[in-house]
Structures are given as structure tokens and as C-alpha cells.
MIRO-627921 format. One line per field, with one value per residue (C-alpha): residue number from 1; residue in three letters; x, y, z. Coordinates in pm, 1 decimal, always signed. Layout:
<pts>
n	c(NUM / ...)
res	c(ALA / ...)
x	c(X / ...)
y	c(Y / ...)
z	c(Z / ...)
</pts>
This chain:
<pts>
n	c(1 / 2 / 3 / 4 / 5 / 6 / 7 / 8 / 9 / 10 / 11 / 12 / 13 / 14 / 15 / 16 / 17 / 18 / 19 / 20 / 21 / 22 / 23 / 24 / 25 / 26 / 27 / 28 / 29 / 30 / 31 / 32 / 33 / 34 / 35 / 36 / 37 / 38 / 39 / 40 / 41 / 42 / 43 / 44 / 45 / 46 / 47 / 48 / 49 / 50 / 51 / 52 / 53 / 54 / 55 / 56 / 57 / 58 / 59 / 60 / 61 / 62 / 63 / 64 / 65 / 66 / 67 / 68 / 69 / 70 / 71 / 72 / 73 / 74 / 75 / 76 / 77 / 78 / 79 / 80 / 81 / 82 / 83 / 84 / 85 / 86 / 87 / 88 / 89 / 90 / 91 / 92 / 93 / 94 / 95 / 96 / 97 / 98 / 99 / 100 / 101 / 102 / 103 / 104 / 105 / 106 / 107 / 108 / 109 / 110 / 111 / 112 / 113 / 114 / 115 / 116 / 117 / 118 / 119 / 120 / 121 / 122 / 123 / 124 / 125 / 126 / 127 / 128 / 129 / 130 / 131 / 132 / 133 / 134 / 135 / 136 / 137 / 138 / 139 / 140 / 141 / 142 / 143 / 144 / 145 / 146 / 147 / 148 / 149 / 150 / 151 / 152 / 153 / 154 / 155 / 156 / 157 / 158 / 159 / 160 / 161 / 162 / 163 / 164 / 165 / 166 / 167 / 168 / 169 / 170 / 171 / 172 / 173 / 174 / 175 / 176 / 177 / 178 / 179 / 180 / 181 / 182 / 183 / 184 / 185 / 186 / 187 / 188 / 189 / 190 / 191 / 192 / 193 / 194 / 195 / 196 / 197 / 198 / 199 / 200 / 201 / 202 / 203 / 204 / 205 / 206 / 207 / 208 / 209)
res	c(UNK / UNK / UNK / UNK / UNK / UNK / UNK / UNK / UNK / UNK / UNK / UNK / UNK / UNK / UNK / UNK / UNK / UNK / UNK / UNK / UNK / UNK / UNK / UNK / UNK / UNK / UNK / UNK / UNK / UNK / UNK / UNK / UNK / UNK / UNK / UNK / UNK / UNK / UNK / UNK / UNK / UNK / UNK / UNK / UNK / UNK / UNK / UNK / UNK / UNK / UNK / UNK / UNK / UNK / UNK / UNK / UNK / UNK / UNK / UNK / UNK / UNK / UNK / UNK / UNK / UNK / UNK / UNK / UNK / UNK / UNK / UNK / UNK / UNK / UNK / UNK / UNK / UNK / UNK / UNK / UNK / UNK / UNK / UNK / UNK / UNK / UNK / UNK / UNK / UNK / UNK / UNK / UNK / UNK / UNK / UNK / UNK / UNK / UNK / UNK / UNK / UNK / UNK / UNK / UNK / UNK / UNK / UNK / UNK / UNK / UNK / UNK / UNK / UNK / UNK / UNK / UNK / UNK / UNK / UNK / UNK / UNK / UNK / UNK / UNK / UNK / UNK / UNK / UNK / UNK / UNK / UNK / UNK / UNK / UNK / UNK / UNK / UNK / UNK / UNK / UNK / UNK / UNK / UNK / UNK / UNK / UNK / UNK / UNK / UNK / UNK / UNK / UNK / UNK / UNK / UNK / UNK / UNK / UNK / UNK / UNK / UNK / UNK / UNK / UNK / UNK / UNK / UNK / UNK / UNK / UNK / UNK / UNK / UNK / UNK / UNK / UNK / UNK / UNK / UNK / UNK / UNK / UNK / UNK / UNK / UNK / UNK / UNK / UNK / UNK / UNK / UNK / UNK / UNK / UNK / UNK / UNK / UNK / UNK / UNK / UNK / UNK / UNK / UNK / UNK / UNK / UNK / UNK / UNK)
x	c(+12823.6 / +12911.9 / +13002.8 / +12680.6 / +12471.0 / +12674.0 / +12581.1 / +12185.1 / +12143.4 / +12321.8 / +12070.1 / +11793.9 / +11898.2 / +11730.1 / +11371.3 / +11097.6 / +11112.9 / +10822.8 / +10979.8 / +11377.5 / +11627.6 / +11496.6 / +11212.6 / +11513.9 / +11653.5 / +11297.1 / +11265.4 / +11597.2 / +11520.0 / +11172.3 / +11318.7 / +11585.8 / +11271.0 / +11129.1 / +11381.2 / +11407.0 / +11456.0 / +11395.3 / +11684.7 / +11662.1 / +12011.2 / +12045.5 / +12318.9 / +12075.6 / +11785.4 / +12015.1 / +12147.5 / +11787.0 / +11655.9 / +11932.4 / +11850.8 / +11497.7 / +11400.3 / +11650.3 / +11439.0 / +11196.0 / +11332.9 / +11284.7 / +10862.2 / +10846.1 / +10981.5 / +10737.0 / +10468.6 / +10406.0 / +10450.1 / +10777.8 / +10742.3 / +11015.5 / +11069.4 / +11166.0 / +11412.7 / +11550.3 / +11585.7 / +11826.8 / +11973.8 / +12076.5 / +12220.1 / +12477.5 / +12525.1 / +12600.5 / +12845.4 / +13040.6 / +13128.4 / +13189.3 / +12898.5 / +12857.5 / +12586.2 / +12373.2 / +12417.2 / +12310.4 / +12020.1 / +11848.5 / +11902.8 / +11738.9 / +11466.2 / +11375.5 / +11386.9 / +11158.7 / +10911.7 / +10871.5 / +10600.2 / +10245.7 / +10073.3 / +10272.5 / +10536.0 / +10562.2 / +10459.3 / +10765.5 / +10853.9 / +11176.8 / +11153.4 / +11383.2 / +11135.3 / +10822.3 / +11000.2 / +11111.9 / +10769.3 / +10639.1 / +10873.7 / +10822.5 / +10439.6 / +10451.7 / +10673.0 / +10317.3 / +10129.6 / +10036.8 / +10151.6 / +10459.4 / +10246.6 / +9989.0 / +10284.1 / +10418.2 / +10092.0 / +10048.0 / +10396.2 / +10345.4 / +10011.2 / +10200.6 / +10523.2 / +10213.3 / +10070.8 / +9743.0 / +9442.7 / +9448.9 / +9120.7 / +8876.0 / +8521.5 / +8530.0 / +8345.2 / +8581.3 / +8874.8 / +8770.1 / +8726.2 / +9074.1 / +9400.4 / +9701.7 / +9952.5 / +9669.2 / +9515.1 / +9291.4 / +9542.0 / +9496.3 / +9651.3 / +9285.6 / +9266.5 / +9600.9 / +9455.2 / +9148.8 / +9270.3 / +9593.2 / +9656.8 / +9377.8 / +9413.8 / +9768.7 / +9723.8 / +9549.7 / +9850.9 / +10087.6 / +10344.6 / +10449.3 / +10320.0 / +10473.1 / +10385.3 / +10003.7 / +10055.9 / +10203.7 / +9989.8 / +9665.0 / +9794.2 / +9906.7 / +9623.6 / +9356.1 / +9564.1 / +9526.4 / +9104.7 / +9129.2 / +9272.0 / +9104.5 / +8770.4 / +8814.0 / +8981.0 / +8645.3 / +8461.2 / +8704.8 / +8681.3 / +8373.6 / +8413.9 / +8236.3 / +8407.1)
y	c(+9253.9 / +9057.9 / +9373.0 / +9506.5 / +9159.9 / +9209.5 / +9552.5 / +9501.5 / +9213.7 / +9386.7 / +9724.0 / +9472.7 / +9336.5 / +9639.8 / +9466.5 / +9299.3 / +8907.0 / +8942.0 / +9189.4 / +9093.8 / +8912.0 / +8593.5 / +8794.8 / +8954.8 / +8614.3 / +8476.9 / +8779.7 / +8773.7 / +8427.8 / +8514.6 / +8807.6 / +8545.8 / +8300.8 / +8611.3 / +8761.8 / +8443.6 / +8523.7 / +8926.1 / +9043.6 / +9213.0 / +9392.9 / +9152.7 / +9366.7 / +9630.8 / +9393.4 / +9163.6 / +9492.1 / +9631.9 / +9301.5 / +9305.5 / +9650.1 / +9675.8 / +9673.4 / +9829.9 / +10124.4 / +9872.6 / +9955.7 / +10326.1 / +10233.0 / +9991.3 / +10222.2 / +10481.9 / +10270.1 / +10334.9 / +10648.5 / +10663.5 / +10524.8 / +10244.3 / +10259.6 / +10566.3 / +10614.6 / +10289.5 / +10447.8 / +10704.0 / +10429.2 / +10229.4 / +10537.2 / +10572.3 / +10215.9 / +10215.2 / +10508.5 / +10381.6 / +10073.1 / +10244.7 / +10185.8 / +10426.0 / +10732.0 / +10568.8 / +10200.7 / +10369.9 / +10574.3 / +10276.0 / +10042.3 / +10341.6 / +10439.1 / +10038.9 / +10049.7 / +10373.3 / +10214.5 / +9852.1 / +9979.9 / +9872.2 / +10159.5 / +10509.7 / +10579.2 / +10601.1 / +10313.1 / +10097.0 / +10156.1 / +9982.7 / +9606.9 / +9602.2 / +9746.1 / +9588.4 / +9227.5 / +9345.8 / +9503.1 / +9186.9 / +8964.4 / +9137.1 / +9089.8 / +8748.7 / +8689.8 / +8842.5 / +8566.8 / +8215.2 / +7969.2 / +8236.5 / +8519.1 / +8362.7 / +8296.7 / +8666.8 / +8821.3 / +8609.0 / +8692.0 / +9073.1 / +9079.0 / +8901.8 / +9192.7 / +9479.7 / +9300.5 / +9196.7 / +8967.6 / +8620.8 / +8682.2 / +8895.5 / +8923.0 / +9157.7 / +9445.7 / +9461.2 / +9413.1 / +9671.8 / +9930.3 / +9818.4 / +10095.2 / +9943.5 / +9881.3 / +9840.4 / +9511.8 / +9486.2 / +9458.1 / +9057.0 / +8870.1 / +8911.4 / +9259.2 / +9249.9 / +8968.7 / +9153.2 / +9538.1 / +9448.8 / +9111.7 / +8979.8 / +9290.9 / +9207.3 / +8974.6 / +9262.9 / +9462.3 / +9226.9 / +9364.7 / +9094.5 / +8781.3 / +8535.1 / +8713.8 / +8734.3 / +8363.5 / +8313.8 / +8523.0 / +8393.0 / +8020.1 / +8197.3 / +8382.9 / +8098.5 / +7925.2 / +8226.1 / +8251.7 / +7923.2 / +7947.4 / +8247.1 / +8099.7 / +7791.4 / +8022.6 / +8235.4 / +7893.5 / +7751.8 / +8085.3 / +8092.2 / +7725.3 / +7505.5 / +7198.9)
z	c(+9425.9 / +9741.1 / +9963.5 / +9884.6 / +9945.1 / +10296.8 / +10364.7 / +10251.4 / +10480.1 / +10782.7 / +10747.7 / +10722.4 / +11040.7 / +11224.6 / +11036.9 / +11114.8 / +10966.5 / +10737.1 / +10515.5 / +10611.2 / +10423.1 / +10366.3 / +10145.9 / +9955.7 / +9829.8 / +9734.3 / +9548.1 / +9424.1 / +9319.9 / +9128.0 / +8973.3 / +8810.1 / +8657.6 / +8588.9 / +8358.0 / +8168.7 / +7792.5 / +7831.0 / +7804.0 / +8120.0 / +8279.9 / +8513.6 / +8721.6 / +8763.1 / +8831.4 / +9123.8 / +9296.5 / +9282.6 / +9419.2 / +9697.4 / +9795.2 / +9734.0 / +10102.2 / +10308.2 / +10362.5 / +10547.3 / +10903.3 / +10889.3 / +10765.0 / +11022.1 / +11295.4 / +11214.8 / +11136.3 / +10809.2 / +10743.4 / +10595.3 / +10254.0 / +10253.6 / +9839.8 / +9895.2 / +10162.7 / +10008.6 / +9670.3 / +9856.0 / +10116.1 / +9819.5 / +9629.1 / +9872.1 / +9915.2 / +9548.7 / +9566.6 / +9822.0 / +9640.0 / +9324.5 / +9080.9 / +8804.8 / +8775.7 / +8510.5 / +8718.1 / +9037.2 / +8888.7 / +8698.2 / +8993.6 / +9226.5 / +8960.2 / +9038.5 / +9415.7 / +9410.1 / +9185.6 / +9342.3 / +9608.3 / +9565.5 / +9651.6 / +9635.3 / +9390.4 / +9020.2 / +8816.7 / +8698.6 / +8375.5 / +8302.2 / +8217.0 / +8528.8 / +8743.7 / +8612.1 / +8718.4 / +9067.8 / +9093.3 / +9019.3 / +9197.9 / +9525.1 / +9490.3 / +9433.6 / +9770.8 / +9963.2 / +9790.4 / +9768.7 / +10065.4 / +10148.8 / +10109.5 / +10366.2 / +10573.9 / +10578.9 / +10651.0 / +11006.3 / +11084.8 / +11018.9 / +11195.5 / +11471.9 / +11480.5 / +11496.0 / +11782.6 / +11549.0 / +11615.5 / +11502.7 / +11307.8 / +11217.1 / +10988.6 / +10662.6 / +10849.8 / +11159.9 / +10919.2 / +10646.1 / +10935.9 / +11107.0 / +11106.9 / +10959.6 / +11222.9 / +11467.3 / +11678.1 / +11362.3 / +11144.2 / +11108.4 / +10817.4 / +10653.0 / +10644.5 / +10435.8 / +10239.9 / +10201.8 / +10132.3 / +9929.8 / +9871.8 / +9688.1 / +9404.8 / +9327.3 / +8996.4 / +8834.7 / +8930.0 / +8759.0 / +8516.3 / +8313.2 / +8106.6 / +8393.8 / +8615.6 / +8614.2 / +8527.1 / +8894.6 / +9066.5 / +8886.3 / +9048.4 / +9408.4 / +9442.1 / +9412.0 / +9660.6 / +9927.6 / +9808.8 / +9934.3 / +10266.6 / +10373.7 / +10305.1 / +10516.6 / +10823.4 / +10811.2 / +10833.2 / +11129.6 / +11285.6 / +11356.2 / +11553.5 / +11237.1 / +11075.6)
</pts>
């Protein structure tokens, strides 16, 4: 386990900060409240959680277009051979990585990749979450601000790619996305946080008190 927590944070090295590894031991982290009395695998689910993102450089360096769950998926299968991990350890553990993406990708299905899934969503909301969006506006060069028309009409990876078009777009649909019991609970309490915030930066924004 500790030669591939090694090799997962050097390949994330080549990242940006708002998806690198200080996102994998958050998740890693929710992922462990999450399993609480499941009976999850939690082998599969902590290898999965370590490796969930490694396939973030290669998206990031072709802005967007690479799907990251699932050149991780493949990243992580090797990864997993090399240090000797079985067939049926390295599928399931895969089967999660591939499935953890919000918006392409099979469903997860396992209840080890329904509490990644939902892990890794909760790490892009509440006071973190708002966090992480500014910092990945800030990597693709992204306004400070803008309104709900300018940012609903905004490319990803563009100058209009503020933290409130991700807020708006993605963000704000994830407790409706949630997987498990806990985790709607979490996301119920990090999203009314974020509803919060964004309302009083369009206020500010616009120069009022």
C-alpha cells in the first residue's frame, strides 16, 4: 500500500493543485467516515481513493478532453500490476476509478464506488469546494467573477470559466447526485454553505455592501 501511495502522489506531481494530492487524502479521509459500518472492502476502496486521480494530468494537459477517470482506470491498472495486486483486486479497484467521474462514465455500482463517487464530490463542496473552484479558475487563467448569463455562455477552460460558472453548471447539482445515506446528508449541509457564499459574492461584485 505504501509504494503505491508513493507512486500516486509522484504522477500527481505533473497536476494542477486543485485536483492534486492534497484532494486525494481529503478524499481518502471522507471515503473512511463514509464507509463507516458498510462493510465496504476497504483495500479496494483506499487504493481506489489513492489512485482515483492520477489520470488528472493527462485532462488537464489537454484541457479537458481526455476524460481523467478513464486514463486513470488504465494508469492505475498498471500501477497495480507492477506491485503485484491480484486480477479481481485490480479490476474492482479500476471498475471504481472509471466510475468516480461526475459527468461521463458508467454509474458506480459497487458500494466501493458509490462512496468514492461520493467522497470525491464532497471534496468540490462546501468551504473546500469553494476553495478549489478559485484555485482552478485561477490555473485556467479565469476571471475573478462573472453574472449567470456571461457564466452560463462561458467555455470550460476559458477566461469565463470563474469559480461561479463551476458553482453554477456542476457544483450546485451534486447533492442530488449523491450515492449514499451520508452522503446526501453532507452535501445537503456543504451545499447550503456554498448557496451562501455565492450569493453574497454576486452582491459584493457588483460594488454593494
Amino acid at each position: 500500500m505504501s509504494a503505491v501511495r508513493r507512486e500516486a502522489r509522484r504522477l500527481m506531481r505533473g497536476g494542477r493543485g486543485s485536483h492534486g494530492y492534497d484532494h486525494v487524502r481529503r478524499v481518502l479521509a471522507l471515503c473512511g467516515h463514509l464507509a463507516g459500518e458498510t462493510g465496504a472492502d476497504r483495500e479496494v476502496l483506499t487504493l481506489a481513493a489513492l489512485l482515483h486521480d492520477v489520470g488528472r494530468p493527462e485532462e488537464d494537459r489537454s484541457d479537458g478532453s481526455t476524460c481523467h477517470a478513464e486514463a486513470g482506470s488504465k494508469i492505475a491498472g498498471g500501477i497495480l500490476a507492477r506491485h503485484g495486486a491480484s486480477r479481481s483486486l485490480t479490476r474492482r479497484v479500476r471498475e471504481c476509478i472509471a466510475q468516480h467521474r461526475f459527468r461521463r462514465g458508467s454509474p458506480p455500482r459497487s458500494l466501493e464506488a458509490k462512496i468514492l463517487f461520493d467522497a470525491d464530490k464532497l471534496d468540490s463542496l462546501g468551504a473546500v469546494g469553494i476553495g478549489r473552484a478559485f484555485l482552478f479558475a485561477g490555473e485556467v487563467g479565469a476571471r475573478l467573477h462573472n453574472t449567470a448569463a456571461e457564466a452560463r455562455k462561458a467555455r470550460a477552460y476559458s477566461s469565463g470559466d470563474t469559480a461561479f460558472r463551476e458553482y453554477l453548471v456542476k457544483l450546485r447539482h451534486l447533492p442530488g447526485k449523491m450515492t449514499t445515506p451520508e452522503g446526501r446528508r453532507l452535501a445537503r449541509e456543504r451545499a447550503a454553505y456554498m448557496e451562501e457564499f455565492f450569493r453574497r459574492l454576486n452582491v459584493e461584485a457588483k460594488g454593494r455592501r
